[in-house]
N, C-alpha and C positions, 0 to 999 in steps of 0.2 A: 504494500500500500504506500510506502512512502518513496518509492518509486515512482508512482503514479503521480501522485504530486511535488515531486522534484520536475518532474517533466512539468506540469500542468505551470509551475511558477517560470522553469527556463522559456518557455512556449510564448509565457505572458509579456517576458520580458524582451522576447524577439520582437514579438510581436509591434511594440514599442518604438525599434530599432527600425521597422522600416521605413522607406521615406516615399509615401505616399503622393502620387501624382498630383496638382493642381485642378482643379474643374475643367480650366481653359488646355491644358495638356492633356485630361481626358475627354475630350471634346473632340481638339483638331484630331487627335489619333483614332477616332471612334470614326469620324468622317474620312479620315486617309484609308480604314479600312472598309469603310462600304465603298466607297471609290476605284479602291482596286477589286473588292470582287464584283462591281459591277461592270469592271472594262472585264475583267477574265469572264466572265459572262457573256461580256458581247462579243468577246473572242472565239471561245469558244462554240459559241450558236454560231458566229459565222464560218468557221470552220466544219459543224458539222453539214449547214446547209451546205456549204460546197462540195463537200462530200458526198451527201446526199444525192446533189445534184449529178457531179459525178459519175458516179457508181450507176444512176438512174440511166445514163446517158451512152453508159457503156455497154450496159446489158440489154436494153431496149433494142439498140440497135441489131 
C-alpha cells in the first residue's frame, strides 16, 4: 500500500512539472491540425478519383 501512494504523491508532483500549452498555442495547433488533414483528405480523394478513373478507363476498354 505504501507503494501505491508513493507513486500516487511522485505522479502528483509530475504532474505539477509540466508546462502546459497557452489557449492561443492550443488553438493555432488544433487548427494546423485540421488543416492538414483536410488537404490529406483532398489529396487523397483526388488520388483515389484518379485512380478510379483510371482503372475504369483501362478495363472498359
Amino acid at each position: 500500500m505504501e507503494k501505491v501512494l508513493d507513486f500516487l504523491r511522485e505522479s502528483r508532483s509530475e504532474f505539477y512539472k509540466v508546462n502546459w500549452p497557452s489557449l492561443e498555442q492550443t488553438t493555432r495547433l488544433t487548427l494546423v491540425v485540421i488543416m492538414m488533414s483536410l488537404l490529406a483528405a483532398v489529396f487523397l480523394g483526388g488520388f483515389d478519383a484518379l485512380m478510379f478513373y483510371g482503372w475504369d478507363k483501362i478495363l472498359v476498354r
